[in-house]
N, CA, C and O atoms as a Maestro MAE file, in Angstrom:
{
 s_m_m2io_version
 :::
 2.0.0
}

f_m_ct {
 s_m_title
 :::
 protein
 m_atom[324] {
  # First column is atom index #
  i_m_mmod_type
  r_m_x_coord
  r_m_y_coord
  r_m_z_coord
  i_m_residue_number
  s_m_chain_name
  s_m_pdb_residue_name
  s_m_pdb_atom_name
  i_m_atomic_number
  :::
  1 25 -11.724 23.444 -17.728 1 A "UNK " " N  " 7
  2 3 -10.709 22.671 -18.403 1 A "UNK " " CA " 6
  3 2 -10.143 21.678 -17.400 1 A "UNK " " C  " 6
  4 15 -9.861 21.954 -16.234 1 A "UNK " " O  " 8
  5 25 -9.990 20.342 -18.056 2 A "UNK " " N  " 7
  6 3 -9.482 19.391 -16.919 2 A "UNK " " CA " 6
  7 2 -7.880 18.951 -17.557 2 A "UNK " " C  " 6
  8 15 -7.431 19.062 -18.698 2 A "UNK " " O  " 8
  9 25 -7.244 18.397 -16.252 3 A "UNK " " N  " 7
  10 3 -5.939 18.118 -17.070 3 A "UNK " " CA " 6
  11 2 -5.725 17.572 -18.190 3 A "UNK " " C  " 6
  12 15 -4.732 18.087 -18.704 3 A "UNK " " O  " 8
  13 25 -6.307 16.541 -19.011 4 A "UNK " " N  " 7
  14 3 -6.379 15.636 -20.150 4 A "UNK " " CA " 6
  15 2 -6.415 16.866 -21.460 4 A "UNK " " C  " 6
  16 15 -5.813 16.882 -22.534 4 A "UNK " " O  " 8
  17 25 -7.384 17.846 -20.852 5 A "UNK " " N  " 7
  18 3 -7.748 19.083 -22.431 5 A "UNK " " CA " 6
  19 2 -6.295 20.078 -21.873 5 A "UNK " " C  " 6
  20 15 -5.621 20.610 -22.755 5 A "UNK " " O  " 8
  21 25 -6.010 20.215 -20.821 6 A "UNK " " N  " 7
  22 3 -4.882 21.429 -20.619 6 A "UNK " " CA " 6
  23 2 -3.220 20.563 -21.250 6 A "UNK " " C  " 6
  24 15 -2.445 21.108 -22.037 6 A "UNK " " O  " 8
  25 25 -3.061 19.453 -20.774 7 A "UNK " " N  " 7
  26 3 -2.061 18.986 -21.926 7 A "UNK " " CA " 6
  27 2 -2.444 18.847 -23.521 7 A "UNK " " C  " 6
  28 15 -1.528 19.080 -24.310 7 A "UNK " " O  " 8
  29 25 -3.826 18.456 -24.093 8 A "UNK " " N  " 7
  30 3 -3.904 18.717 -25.529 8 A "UNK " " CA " 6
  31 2 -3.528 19.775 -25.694 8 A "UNK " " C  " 6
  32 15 -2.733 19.691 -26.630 8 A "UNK " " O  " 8
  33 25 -3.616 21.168 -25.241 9 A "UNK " " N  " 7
  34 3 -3.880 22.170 -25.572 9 A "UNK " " CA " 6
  35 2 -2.044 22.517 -25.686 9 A "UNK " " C  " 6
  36 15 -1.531 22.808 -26.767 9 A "UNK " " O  " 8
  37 25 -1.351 22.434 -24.565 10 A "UNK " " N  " 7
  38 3 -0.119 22.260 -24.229 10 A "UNK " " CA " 6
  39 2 0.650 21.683 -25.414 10 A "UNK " " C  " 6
  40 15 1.561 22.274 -25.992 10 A "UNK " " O  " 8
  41 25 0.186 20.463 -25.717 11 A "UNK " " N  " 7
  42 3 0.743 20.159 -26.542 11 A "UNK " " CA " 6
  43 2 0.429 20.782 -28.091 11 A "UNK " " C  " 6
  44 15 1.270 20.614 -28.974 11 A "UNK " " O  " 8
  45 25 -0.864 21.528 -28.371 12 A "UNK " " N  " 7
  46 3 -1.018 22.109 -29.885 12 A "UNK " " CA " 6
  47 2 0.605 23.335 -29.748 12 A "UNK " " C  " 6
  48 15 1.557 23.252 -30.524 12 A "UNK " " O  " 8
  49 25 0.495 24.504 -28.419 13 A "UNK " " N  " 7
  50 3 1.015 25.186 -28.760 13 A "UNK " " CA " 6
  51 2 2.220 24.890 -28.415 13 A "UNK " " C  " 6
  52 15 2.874 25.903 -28.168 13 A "UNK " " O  " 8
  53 25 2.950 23.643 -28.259 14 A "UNK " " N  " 7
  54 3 4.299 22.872 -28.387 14 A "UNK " " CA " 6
  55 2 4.412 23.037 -29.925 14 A "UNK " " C  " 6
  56 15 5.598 23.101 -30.249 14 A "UNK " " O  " 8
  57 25 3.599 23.123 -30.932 15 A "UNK " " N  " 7
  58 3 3.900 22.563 -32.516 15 A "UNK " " CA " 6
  59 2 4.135 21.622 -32.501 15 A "UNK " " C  " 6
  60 15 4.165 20.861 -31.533 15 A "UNK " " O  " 8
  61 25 4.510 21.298 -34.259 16 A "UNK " " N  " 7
  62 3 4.636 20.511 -34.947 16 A "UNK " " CA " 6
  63 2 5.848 19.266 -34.147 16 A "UNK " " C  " 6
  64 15 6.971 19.618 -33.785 16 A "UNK " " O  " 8
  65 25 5.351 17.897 -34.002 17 A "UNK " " N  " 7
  66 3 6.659 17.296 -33.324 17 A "UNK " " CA " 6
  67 2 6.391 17.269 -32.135 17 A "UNK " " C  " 6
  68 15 6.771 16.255 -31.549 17 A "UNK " " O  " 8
  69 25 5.827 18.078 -31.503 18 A "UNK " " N  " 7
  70 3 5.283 17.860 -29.903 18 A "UNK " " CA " 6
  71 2 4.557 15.977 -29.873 18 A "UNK " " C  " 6
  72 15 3.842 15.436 -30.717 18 A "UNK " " O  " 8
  73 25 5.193 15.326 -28.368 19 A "UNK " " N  " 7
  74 3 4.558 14.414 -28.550 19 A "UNK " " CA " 6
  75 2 3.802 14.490 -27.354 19 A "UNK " " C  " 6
  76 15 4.202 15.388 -26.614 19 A "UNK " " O  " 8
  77 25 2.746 13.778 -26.880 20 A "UNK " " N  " 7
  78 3 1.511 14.239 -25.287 20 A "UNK " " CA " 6
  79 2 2.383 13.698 -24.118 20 A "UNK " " C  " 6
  80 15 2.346 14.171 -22.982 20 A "UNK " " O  " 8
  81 25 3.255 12.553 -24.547 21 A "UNK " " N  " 7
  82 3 4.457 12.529 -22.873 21 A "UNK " " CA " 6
  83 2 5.339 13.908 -23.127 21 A "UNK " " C  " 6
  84 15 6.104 14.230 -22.218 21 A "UNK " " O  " 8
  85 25 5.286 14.630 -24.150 22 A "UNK " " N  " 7
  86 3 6.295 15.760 -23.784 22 A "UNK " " CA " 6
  87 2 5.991 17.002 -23.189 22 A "UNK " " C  " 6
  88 15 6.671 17.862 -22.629 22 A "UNK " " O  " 8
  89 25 4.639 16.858 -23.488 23 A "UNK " " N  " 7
  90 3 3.299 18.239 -23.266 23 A "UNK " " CA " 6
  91 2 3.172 17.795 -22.020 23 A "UNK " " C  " 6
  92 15 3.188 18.479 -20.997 23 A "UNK " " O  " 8
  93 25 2.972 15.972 -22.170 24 A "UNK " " N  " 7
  94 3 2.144 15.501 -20.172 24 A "UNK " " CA " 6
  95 2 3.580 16.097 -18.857 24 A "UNK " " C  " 6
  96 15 3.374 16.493 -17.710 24 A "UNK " " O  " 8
  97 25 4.594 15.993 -19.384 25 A "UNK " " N  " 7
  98 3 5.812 16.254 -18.454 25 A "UNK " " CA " 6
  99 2 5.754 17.538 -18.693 25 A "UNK " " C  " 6
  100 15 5.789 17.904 -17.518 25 A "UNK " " O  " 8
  101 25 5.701 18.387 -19.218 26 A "UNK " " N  " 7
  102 3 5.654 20.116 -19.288 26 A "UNK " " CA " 6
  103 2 4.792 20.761 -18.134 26 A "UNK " " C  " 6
  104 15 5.187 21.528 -17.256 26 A "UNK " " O  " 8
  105 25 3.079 20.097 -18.415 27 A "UNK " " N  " 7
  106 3 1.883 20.299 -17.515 27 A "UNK " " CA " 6
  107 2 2.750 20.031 -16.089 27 A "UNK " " C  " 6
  108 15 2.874 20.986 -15.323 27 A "UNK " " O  " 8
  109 25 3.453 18.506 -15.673 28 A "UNK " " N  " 7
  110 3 3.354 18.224 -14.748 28 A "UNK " " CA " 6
  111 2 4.345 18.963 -14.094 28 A "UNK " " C  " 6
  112 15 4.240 19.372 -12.938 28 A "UNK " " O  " 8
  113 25 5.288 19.133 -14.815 29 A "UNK " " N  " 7
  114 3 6.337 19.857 -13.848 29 A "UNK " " CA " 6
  115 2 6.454 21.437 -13.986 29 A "UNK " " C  " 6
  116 15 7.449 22.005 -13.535 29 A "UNK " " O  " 8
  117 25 5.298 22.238 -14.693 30 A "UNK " " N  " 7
  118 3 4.483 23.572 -13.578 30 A "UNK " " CA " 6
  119 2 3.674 23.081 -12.874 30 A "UNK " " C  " 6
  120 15 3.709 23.801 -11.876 30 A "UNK " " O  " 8
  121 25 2.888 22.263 -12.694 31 A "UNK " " N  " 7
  122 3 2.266 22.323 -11.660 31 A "UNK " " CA " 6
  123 2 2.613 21.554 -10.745 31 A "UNK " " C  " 6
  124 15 1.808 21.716 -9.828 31 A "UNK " " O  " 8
  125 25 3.598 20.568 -10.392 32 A "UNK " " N  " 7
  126 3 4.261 20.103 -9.037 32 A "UNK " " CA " 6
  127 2 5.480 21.378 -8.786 32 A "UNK " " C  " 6
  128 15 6.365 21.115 -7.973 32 A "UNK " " O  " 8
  129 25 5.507 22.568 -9.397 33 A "UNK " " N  " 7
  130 3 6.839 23.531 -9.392 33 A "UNK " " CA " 6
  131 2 5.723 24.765 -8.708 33 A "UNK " " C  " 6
  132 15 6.262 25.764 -8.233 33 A "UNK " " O  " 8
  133 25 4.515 24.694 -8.679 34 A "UNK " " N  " 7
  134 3 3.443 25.666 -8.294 34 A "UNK " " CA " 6
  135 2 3.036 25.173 -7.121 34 A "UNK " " C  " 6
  136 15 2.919 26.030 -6.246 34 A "UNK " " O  " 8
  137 25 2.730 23.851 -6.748 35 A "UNK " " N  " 7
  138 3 2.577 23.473 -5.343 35 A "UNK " " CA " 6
  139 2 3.517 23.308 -4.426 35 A "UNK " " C  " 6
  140 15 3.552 23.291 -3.196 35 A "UNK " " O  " 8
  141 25 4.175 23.206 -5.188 36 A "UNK " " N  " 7
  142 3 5.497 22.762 -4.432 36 A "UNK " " CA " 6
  143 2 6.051 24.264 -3.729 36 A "UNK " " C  " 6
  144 15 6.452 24.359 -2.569 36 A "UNK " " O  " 8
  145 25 5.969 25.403 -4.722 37 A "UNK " " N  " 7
  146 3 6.131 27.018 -4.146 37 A "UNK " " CA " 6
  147 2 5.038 27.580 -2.916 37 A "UNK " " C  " 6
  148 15 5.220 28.556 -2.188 37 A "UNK " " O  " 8
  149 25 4.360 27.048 -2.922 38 A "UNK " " N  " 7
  150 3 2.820 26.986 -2.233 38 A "UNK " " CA " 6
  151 2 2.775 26.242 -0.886 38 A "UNK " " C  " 6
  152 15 2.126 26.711 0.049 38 A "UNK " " O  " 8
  153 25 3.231 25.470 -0.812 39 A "UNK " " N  " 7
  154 3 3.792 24.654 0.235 39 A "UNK " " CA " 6
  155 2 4.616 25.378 1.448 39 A "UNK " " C  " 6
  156 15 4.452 25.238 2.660 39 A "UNK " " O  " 8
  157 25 5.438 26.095 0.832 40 A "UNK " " N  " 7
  158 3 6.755 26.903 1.453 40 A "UNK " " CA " 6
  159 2 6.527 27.947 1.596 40 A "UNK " " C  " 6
  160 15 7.232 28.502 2.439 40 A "UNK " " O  " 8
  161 25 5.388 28.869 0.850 41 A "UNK " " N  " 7
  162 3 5.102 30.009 1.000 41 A "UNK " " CA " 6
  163 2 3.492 30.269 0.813 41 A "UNK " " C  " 6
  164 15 2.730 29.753 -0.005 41 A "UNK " " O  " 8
  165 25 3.256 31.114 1.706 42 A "UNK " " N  " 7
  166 3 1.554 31.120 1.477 42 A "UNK " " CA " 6
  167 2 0.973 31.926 -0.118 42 A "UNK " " C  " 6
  168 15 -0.174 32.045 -0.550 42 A "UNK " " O  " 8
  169 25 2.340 32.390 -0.721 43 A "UNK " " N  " 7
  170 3 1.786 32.924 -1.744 43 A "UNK " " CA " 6
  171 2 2.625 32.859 -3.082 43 A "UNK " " C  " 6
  172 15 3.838 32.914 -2.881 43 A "UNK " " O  " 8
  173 25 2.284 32.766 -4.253 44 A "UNK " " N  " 7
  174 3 3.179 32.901 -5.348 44 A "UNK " " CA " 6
  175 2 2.908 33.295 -6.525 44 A "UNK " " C  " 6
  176 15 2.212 32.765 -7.391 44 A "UNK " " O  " 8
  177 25 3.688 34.587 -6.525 45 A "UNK " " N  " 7
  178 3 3.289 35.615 -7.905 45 A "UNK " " CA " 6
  179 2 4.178 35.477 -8.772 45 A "UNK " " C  " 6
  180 15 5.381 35.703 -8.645 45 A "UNK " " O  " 8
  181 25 3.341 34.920 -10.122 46 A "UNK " " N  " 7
  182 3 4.493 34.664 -11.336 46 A "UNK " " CA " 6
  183 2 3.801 36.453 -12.265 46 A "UNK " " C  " 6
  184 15 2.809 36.877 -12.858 46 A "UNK " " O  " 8
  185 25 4.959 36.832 -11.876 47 A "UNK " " N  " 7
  186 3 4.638 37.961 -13.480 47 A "UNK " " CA " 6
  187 2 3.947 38.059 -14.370 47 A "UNK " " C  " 6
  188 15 4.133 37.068 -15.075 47 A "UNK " " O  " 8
  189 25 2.889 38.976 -14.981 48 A "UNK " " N  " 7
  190 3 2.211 38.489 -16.075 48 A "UNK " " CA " 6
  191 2 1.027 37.751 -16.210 48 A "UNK " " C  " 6
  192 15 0.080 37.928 -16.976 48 A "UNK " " O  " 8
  193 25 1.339 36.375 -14.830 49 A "UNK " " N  " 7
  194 3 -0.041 35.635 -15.078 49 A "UNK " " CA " 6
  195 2 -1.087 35.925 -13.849 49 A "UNK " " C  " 6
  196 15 -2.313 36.039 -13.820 49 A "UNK " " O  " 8
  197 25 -0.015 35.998 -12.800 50 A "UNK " " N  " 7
  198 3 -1.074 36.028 -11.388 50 A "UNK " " CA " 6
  199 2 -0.206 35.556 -10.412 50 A "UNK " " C  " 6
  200 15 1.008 35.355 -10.398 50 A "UNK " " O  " 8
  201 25 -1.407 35.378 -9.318 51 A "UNK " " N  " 7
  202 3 -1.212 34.808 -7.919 51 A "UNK " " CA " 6
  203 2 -1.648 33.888 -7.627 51 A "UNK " " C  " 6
  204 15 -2.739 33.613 -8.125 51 A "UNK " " O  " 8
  205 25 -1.100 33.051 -6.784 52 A "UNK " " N  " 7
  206 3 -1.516 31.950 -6.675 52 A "UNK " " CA " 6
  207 2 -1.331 31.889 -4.711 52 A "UNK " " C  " 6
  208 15 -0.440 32.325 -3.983 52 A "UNK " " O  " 8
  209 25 -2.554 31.180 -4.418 53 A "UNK " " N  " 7
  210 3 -2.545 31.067 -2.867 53 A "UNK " " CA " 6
  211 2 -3.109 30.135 -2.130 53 A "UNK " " C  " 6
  212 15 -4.265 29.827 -2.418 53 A "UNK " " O  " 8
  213 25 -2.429 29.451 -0.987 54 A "UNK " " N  " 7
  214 3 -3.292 28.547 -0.194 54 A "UNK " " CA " 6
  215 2 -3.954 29.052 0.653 54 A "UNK " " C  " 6
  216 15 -3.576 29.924 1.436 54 A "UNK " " O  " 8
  217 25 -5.178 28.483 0.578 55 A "UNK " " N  " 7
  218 3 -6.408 28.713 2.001 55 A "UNK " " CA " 6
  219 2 -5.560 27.496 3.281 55 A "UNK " " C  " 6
  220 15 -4.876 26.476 3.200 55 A "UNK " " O  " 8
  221 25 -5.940 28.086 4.032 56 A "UNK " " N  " 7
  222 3 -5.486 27.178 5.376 56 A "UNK " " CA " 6
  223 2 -6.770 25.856 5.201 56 A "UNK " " C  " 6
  224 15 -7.023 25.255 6.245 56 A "UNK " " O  " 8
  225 25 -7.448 25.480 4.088 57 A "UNK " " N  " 7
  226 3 -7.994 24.120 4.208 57 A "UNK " " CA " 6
  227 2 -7.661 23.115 3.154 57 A "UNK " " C  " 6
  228 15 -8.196 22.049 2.849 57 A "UNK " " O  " 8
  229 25 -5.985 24.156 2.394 58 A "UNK " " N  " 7
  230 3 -5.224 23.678 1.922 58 A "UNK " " CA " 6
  231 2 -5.671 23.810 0.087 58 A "UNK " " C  " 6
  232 15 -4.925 23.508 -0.845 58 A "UNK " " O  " 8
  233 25 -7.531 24.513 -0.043 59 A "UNK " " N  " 7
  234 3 -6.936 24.795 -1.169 59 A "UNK " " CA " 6
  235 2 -6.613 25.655 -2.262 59 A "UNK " " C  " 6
  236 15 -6.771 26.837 -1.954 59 A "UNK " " O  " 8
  237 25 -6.284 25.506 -3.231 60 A "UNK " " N  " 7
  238 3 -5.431 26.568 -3.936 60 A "UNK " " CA " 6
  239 2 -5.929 27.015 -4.903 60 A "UNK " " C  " 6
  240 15 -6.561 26.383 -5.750 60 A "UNK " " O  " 8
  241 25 -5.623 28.536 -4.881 61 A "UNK " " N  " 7
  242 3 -6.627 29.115 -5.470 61 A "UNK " " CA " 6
  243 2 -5.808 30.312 -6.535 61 A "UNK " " C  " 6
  244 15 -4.624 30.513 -6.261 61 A "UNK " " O  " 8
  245 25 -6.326 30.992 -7.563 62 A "UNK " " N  " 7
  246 3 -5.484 31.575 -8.845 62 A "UNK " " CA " 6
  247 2 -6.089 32.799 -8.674 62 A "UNK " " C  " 6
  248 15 -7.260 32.620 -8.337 62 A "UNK " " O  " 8
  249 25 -5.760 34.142 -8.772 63 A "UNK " " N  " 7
  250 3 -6.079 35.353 -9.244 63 A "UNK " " CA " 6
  251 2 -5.125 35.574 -10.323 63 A "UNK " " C  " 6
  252 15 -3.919 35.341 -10.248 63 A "UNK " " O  " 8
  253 25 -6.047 36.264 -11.821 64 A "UNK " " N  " 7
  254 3 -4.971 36.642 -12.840 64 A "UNK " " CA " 6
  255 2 -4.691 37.774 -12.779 64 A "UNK " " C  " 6
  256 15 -5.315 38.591 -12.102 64 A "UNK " " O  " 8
  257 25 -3.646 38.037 -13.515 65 A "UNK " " N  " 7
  258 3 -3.468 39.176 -13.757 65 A "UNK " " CA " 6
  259 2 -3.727 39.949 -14.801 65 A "UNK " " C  " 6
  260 15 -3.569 39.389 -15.886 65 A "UNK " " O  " 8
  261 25 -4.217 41.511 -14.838 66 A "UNK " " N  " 7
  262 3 -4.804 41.925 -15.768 66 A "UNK " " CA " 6
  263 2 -4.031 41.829 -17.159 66 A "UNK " " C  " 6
  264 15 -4.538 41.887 -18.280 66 A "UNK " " O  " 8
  265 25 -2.934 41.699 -16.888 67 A "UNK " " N  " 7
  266 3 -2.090 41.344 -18.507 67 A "UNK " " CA " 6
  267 2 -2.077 39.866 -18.367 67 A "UNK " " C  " 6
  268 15 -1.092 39.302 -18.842 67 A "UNK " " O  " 8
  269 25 -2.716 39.353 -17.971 68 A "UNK " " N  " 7
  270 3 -2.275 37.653 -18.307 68 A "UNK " " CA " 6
  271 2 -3.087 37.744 -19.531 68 A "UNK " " C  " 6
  272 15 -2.585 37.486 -20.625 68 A "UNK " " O  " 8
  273 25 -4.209 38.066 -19.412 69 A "UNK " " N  " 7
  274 3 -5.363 37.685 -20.608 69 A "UNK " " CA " 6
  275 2 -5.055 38.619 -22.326 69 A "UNK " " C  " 6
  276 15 -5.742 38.833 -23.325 69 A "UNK " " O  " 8
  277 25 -3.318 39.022 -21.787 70 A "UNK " " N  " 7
  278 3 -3.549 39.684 -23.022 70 A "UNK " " CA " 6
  279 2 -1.636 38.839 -24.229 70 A "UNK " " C  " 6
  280 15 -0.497 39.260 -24.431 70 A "UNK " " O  " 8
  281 25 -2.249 37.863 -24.538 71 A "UNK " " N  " 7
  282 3 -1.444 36.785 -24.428 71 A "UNK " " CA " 6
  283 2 -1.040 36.666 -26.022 71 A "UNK " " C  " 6
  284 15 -1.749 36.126 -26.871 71 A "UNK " " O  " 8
  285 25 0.196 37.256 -26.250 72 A "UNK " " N  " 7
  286 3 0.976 36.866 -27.590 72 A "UNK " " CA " 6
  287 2 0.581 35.866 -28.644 72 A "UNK " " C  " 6
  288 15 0.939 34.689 -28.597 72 A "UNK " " O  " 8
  289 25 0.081 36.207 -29.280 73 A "UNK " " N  " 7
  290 3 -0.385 34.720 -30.380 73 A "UNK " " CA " 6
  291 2 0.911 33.685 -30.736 73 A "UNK " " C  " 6
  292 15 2.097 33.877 -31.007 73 A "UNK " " O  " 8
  293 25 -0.020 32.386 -30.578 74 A "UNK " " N  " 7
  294 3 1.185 31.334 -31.269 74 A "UNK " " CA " 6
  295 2 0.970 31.062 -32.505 74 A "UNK " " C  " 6
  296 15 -0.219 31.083 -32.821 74 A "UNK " " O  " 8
  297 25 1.929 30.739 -33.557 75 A "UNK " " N  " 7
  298 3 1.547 30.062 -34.218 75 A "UNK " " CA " 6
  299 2 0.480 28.822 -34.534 75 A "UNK " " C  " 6
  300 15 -0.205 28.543 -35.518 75 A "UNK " " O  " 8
  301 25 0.606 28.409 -33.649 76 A "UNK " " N  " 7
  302 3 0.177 26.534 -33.256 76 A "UNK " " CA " 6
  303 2 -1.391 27.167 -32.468 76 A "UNK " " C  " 6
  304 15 -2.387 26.461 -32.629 76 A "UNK " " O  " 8
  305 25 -1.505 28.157 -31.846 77 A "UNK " " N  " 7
  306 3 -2.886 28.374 -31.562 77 A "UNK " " CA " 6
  307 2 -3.803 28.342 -32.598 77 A "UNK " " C  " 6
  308 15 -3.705 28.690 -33.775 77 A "UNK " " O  " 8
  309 25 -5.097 27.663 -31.686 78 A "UNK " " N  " 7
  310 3 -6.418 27.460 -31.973 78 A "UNK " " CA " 6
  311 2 -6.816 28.462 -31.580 78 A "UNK " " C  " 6
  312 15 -6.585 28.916 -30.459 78 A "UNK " " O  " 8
  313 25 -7.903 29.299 -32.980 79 A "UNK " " N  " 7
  314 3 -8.565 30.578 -32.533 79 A "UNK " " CA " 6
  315 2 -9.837 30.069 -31.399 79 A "UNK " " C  " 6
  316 15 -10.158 28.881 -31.422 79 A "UNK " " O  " 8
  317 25 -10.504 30.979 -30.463 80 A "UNK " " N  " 7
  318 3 -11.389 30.247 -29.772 80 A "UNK " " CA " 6
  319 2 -12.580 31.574 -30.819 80 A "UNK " " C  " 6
  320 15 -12.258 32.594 -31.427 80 A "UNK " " O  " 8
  321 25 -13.948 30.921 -30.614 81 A "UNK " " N  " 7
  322 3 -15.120 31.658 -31.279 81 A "UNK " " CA " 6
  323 2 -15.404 32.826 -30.350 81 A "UNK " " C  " 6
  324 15 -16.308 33.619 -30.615 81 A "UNK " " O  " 8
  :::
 }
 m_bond[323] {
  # First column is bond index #
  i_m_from
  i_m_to
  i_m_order
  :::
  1 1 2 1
  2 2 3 1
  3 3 4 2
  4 3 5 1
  5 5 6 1
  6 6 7 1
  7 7 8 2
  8 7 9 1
  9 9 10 1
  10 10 11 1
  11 11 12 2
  12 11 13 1
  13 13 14 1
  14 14 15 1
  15 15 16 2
  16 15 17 1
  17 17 18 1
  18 18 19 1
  19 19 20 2
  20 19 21 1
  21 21 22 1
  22 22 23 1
  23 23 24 2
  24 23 25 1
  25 25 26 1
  26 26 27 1
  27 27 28 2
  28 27 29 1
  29 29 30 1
  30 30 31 1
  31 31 32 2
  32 31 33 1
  33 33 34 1
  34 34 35 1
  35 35 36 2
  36 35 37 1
  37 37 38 1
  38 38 39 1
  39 39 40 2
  40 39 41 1
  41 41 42 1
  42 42 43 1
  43 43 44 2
  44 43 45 1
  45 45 46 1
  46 46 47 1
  47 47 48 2
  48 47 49 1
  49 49 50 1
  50 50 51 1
  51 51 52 2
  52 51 53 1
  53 53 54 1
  54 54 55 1
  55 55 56 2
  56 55 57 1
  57 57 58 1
  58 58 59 1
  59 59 60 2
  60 59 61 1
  61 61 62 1
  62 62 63 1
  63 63 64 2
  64 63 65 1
  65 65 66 1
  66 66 67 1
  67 67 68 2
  68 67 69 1
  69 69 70 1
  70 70 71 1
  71 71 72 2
  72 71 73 1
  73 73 74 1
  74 74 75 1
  75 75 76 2
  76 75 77 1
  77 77 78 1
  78 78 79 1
  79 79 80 2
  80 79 81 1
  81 81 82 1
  82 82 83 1
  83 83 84 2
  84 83 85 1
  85 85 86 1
  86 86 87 1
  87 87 88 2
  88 87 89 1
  89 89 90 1
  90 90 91 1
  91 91 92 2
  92 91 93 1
  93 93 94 1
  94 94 95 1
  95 95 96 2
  96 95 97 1
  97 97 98 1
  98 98 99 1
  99 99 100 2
  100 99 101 1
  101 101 102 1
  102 102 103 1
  103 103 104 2
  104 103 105 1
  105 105 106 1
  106 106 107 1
  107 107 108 2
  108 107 109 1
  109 109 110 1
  110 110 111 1
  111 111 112 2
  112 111 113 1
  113 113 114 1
  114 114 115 1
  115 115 116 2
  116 115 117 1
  117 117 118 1
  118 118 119 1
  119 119 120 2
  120 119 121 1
  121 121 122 1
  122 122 123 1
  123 123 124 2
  124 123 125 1
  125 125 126 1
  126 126 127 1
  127 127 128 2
  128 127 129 1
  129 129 130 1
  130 130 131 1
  131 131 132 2
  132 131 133 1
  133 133 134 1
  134 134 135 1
  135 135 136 2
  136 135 137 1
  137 137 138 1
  138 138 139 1
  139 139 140 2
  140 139 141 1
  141 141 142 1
  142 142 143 1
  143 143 144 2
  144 143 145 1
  145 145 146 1
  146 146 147 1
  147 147 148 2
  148 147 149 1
  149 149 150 1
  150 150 151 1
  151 151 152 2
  152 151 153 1
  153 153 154 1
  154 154 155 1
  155 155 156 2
  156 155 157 1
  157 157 158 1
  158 158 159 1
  159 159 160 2
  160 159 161 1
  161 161 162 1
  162 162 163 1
  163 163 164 2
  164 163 165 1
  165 165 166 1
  166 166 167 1
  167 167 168 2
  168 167 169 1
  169 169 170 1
  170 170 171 1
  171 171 172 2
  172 171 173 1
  173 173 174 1
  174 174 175 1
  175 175 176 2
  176 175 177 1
  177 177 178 1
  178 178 179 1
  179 179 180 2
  180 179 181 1
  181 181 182 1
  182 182 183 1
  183 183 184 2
  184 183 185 1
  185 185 186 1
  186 186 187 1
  187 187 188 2
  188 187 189 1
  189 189 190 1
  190 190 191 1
  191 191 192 2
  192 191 193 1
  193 193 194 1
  194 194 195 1
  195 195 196 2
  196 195 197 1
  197 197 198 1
  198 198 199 1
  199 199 200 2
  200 199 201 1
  201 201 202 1
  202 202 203 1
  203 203 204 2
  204 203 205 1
  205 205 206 1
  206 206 207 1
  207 207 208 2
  208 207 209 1
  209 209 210 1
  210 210 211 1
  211 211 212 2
  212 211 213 1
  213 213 214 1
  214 214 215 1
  215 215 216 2
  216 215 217 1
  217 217 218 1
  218 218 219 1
  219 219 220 2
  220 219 221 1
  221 221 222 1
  222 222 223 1
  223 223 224 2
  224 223 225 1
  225 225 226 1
  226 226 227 1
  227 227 228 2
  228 227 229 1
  229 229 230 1
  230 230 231 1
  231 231 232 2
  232 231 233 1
  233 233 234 1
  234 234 235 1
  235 235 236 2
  236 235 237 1
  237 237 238 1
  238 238 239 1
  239 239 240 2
  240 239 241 1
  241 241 242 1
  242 242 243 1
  243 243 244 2
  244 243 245 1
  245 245 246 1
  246 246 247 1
  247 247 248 2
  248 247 249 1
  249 249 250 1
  250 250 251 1
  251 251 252 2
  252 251 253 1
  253 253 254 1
  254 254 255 1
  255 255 256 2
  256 255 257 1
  257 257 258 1
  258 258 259 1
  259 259 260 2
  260 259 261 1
  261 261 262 1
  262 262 263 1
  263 263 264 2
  264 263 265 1
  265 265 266 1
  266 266 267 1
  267 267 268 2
  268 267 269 1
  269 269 270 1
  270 270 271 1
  271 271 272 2
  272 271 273 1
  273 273 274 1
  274 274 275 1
  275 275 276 2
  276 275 277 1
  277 277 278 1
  278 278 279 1
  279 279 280 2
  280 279 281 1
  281 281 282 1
  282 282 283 1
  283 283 284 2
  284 283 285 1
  285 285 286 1
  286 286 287 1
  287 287 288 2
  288 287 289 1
  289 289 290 1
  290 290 291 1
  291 291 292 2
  292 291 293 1
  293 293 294 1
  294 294 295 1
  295 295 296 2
  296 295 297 1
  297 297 298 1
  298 298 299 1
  299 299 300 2
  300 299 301 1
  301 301 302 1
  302 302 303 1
  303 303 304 2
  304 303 305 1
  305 305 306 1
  306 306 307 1
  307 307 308 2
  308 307 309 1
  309 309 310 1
  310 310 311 1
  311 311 312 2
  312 311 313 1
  313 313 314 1
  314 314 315 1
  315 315 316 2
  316 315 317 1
  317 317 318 1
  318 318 319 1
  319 319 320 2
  320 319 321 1
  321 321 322 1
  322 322 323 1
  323 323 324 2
  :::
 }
}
């Protein structure tokens, strides 16, 4: 998934009224709020989803967590096949 499909997606499960600058500013500010934690600390565990960590060649890398993948349905979700 590249950023362009992770804000569509952002924006389906925003609903109805979601507009893509509201989804594109959502995307951007977790992920300048994830590097930015990363920066300051070599590691950062959000609850639920995982870890997140820098390699000393700066890059960054995700382990989930075993309950991340077990993820509340939205309304606004797209079933996947």
């Amino acid at each position: 998934m590249n950023k362009k499909q992770l804000i569509a997606r952002v924006q389906r499960y925003m609903g109805p009224g979601a507009t893509r600058s509201t989804a594109t500013a959502a995307v951007e500010a977790v992920l300048t709020a994830i590097l930015s934690a990363t920066t300051t600390s070599p590691r950062l565990h959000i609850t639920r989803v995982g870890s997140f960590s820098r390699k000393e060649n700066g890059q960054l890398n995700f382990r989930a967590s075993d309950k991340f993948l077990k993820v509340q349905n939205s309304p606004y979700r797209t079933p996947t096949s």
